[in-house]
MDTraj code that builds the backbone (N, CA, C; nanometers):
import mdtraj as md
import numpy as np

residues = "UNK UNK UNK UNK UNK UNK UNK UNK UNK UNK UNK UNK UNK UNK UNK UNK UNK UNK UNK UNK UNK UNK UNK UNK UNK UNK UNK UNK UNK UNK UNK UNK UNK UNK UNK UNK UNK UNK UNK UNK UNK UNK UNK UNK UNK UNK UNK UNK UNK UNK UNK UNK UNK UNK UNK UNK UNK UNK UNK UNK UNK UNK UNK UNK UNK UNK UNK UNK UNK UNK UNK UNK UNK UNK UNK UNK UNK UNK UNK UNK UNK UNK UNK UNK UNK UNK UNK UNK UNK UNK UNK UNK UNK UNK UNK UNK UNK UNK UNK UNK UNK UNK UNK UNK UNK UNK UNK UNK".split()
xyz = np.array([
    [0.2809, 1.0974, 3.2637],
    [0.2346, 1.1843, 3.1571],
    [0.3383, 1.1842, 3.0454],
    [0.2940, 1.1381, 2.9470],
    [0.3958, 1.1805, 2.8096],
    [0.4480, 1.3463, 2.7777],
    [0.5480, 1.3403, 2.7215],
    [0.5946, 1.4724, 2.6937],
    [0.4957, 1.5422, 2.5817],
    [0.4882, 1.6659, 2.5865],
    [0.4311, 1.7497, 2.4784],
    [0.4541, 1.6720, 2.3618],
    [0.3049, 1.7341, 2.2945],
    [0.3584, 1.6635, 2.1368],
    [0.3807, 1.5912, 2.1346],
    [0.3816, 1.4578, 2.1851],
    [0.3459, 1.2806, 2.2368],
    [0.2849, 1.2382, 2.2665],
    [0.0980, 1.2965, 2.3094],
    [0.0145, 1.2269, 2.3400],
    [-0.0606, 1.1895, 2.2371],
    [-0.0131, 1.1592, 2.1012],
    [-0.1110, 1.1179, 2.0236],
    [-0.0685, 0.9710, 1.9670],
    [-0.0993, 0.8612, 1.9123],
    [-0.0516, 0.7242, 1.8793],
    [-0.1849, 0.6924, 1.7998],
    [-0.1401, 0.6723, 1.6680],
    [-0.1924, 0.5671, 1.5545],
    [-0.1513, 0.4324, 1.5392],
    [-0.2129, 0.3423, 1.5712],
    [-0.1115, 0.1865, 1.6159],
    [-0.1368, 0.1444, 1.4426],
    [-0.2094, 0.1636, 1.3305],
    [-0.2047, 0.0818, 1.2030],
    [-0.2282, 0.2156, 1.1519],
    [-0.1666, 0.2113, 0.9916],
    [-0.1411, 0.3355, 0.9636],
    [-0.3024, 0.3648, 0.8591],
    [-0.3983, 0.2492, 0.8243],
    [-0.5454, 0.2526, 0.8105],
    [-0.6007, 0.2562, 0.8810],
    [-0.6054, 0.2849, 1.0421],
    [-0.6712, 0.2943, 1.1365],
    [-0.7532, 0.4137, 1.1265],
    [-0.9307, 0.4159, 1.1411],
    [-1.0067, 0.5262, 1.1430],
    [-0.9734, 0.5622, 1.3302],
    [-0.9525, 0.4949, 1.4176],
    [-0.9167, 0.5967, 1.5203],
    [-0.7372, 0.6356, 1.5549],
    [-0.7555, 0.6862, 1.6370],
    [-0.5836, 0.7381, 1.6857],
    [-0.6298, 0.7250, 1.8474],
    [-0.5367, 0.7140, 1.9541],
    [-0.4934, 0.7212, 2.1016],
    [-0.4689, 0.8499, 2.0818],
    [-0.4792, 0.8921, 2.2269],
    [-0.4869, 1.0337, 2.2754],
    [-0.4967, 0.9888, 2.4235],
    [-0.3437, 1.0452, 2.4284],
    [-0.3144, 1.0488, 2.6167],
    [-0.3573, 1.1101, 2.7049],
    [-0.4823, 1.0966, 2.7941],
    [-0.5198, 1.2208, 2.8407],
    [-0.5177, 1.2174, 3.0383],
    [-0.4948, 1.2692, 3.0890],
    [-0.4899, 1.2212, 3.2369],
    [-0.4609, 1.0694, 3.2589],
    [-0.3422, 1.0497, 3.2309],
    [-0.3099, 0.8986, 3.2737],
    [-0.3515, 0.8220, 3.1546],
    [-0.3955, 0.8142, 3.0883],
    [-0.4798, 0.6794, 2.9962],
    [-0.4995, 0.7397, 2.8724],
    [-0.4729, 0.6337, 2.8216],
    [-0.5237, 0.5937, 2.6562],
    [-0.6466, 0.6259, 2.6140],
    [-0.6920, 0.7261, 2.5679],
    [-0.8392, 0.6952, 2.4949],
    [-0.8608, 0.7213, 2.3524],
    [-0.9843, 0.6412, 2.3107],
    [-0.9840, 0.6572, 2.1675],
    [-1.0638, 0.7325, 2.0490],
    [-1.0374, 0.7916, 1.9840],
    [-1.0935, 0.9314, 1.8991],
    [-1.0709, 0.8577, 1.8120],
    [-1.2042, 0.9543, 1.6851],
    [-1.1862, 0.9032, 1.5958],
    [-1.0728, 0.9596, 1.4964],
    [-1.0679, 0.9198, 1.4035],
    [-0.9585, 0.9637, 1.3043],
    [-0.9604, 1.1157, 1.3083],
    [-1.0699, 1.1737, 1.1873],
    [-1.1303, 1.2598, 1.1619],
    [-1.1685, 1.3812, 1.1924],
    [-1.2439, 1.3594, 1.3223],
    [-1.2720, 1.4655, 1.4248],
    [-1.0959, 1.5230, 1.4922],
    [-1.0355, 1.4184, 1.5318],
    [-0.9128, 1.4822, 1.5635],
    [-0.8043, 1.5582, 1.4907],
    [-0.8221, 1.5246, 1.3459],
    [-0.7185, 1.5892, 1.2501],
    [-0.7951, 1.7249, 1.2511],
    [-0.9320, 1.7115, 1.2389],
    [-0.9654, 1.8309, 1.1987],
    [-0.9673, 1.9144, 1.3326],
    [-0.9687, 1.8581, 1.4869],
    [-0.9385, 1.9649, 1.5651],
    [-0.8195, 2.0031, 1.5448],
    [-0.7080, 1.9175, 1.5182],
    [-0.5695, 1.9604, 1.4942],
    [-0.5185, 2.0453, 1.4186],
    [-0.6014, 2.0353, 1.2672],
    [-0.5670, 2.1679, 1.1634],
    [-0.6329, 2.2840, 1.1928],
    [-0.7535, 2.2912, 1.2934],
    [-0.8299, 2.4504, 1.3035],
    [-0.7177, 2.4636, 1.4139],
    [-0.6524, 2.4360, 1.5102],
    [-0.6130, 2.4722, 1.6100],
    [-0.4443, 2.5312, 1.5555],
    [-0.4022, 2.4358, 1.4799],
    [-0.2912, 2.5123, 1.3969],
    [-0.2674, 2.6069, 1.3297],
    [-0.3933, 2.6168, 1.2625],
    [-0.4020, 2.7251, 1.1589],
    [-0.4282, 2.8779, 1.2103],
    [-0.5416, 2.8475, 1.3320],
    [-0.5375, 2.9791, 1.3946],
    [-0.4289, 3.0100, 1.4849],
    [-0.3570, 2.8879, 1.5300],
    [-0.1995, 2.9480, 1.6074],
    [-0.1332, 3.0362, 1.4779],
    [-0.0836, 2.9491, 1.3627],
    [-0.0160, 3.0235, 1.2394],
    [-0.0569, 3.1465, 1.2425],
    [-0.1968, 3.1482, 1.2137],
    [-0.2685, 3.3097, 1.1754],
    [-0.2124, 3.3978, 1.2649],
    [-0.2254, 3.3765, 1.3751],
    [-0.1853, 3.4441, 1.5347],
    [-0.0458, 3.5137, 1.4820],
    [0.0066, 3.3845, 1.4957],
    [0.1496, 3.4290, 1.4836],
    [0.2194, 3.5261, 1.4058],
    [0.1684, 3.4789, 1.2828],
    [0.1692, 3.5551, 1.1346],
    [0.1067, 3.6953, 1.2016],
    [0.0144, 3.7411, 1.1995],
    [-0.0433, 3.8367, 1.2409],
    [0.0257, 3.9291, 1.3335],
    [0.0645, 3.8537, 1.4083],
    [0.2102, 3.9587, 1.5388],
    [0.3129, 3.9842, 1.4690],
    [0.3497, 3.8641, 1.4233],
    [0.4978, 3.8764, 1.3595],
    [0.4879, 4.0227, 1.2274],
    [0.3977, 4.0226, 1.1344],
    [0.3385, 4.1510, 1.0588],
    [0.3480, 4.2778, 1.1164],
    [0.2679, 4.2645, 1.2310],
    [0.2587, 4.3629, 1.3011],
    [0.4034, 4.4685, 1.3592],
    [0.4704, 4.3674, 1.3919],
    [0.5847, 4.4093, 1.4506],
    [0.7013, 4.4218, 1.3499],
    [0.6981, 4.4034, 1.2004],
    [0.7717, 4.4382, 1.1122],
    [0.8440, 4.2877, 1.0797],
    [0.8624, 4.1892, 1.1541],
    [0.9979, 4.1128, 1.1685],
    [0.9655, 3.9657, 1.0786],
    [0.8661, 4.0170, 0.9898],
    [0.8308, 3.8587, 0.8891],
    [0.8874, 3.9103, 0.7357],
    [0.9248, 3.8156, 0.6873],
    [0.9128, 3.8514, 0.5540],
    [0.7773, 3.8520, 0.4672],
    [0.7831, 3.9119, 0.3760],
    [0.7068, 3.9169, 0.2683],
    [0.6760, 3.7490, 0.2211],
    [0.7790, 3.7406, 0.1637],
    [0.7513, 3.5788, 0.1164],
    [0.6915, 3.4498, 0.2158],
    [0.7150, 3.5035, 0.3585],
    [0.6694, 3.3814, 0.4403],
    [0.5645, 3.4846, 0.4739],
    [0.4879, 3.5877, 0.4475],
    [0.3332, 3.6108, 0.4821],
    [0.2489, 3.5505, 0.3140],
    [0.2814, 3.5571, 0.2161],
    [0.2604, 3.5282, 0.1113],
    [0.2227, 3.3775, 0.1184],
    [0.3630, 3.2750, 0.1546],
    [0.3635, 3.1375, 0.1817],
    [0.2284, 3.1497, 0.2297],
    [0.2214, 3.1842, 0.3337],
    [0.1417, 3.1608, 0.4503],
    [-0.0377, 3.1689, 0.3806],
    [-0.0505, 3.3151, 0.3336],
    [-0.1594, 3.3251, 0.2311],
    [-0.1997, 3.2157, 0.1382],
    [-0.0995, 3.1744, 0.0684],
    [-0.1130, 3.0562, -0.0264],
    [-0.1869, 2.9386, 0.0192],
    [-0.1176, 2.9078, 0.1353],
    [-0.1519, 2.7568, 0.2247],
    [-0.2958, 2.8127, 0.2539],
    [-0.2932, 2.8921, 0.3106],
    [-0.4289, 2.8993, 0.3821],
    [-0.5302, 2.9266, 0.2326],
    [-0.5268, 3.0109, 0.1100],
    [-0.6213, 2.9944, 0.0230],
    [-0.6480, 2.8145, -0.0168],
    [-0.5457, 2.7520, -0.0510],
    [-0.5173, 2.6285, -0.1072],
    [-0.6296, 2.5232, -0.0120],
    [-0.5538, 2.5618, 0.1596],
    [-0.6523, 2.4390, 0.2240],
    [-0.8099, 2.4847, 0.2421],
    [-0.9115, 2.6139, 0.1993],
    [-1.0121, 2.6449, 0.2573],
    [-1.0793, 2.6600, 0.0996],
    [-1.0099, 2.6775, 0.0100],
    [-1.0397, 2.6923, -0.1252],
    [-1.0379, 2.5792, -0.2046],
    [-0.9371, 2.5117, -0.2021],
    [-0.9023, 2.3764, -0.2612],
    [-0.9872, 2.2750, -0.2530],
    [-1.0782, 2.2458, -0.1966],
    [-1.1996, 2.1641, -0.1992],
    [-1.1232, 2.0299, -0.0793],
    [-1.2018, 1.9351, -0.1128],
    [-1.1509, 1.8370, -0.0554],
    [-1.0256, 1.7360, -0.0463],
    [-0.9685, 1.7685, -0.1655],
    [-0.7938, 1.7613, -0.2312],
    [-0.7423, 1.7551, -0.0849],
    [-0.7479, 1.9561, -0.1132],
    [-0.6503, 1.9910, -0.0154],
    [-0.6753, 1.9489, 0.1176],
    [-0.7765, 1.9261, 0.1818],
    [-0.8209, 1.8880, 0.2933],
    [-0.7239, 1.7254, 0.3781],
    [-0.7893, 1.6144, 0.2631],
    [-0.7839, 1.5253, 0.2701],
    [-0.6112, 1.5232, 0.2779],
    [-0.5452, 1.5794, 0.1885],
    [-0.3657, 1.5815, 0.1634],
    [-0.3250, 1.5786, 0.2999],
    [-0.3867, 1.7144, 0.3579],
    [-0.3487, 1.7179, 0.4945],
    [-0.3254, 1.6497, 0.6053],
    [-0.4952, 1.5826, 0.5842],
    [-0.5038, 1.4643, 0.6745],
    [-0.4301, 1.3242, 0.6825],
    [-0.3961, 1.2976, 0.5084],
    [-0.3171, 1.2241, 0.5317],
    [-0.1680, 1.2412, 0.5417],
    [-0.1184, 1.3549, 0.5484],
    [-0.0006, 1.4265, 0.5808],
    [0.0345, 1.4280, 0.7154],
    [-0.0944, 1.4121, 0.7580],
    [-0.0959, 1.4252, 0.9376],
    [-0.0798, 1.3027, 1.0194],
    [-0.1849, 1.1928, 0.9342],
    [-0.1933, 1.0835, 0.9709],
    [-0.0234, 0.9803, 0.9618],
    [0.0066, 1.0385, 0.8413],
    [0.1322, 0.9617, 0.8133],
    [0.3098, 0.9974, 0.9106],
    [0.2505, 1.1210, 0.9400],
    [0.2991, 1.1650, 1.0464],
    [0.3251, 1.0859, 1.2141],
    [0.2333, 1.0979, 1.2505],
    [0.2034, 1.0003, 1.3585],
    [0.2377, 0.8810, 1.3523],
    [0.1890, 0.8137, 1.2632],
    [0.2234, 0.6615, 1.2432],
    [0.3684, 0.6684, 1.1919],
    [0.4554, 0.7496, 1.1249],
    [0.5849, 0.7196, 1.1649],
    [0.6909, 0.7888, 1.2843],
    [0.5865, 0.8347, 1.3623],
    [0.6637, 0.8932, 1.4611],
    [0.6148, 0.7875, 1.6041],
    [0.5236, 0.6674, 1.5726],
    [0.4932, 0.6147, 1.6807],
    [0.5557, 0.5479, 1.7956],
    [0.6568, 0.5224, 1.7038],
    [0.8330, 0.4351, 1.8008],
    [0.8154, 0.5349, 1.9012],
    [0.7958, 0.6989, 1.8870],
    [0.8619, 0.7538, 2.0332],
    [0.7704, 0.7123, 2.1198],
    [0.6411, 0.7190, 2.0903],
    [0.5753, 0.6963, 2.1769],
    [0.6075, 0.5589, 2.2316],
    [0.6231, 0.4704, 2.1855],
    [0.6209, 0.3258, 2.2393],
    [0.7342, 0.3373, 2.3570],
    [0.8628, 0.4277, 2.2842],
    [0.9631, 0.4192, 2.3618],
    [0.9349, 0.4857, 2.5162],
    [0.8728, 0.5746, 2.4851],
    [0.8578, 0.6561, 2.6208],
    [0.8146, 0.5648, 2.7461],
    [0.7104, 0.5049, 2.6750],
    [0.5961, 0.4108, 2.7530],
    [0.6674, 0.3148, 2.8302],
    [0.7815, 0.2597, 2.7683],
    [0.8877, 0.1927, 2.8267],
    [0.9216, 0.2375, 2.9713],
    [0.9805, 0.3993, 2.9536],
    [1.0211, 0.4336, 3.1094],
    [0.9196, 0.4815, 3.1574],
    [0.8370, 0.4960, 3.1353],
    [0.7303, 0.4489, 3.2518],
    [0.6893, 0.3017, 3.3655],
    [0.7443, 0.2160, 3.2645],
    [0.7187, 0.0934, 3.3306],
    [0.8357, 0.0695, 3.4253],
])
top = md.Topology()
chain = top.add_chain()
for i, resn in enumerate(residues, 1):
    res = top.add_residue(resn, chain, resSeq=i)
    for name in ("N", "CA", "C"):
        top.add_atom(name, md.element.get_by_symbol(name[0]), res)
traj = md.Trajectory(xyz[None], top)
């Protein structure tokens, strides 16, 4: 099993799918569907968080504000903001893919 936050691999950085490690094996998703499970699943962790952290006094002003901003920008912003993301995300992966390769190594 790969470590957290390592089961994902983009092998070409125009690739419409990505790898996704799931019980032992490689399988393949499409681009798309996965960024966008990735940003609803982030955004409502953020919200979460944001939301406790408020609650309990211990956030600043400026990082609930930040936080407001991003979230008007990506749900308001049309497809701009959407797409930025995705390829913010995508470009992500594909230069973080060495770890993965490396890992795969001690496995063998």
């Amino acid at each position: 099993m790969t470590p957290e936050n390592h089961n994902i691999y983009i092998p070409k950085l125009n690739s419409e799918h990505f790898l996704i490690y799931d019980k032992d094996q490689w399988n393949v998703e499409d681009k798309n569907n996965l960024t966008d499970r990735l940003i609803s699943k982030k955004i409502l962790a953020l919200t979460q968080k944001c939301d406790e952290l408020e609650e309990k006094g211990i956030i600043t002003e400026k990082i609930v504000d930040m936080y407001n901003e991003f979230n008007h920008n990506y749900y308001m912003g049309g497809d701009e903001s959407k797409k930025k993301l995705e390829k913010d995300i995508s470009l992500l992966l594909f230069n973080n893919r060495k770890k993965i390769k490396d890992y795969d190594k001690l496995l063998k």
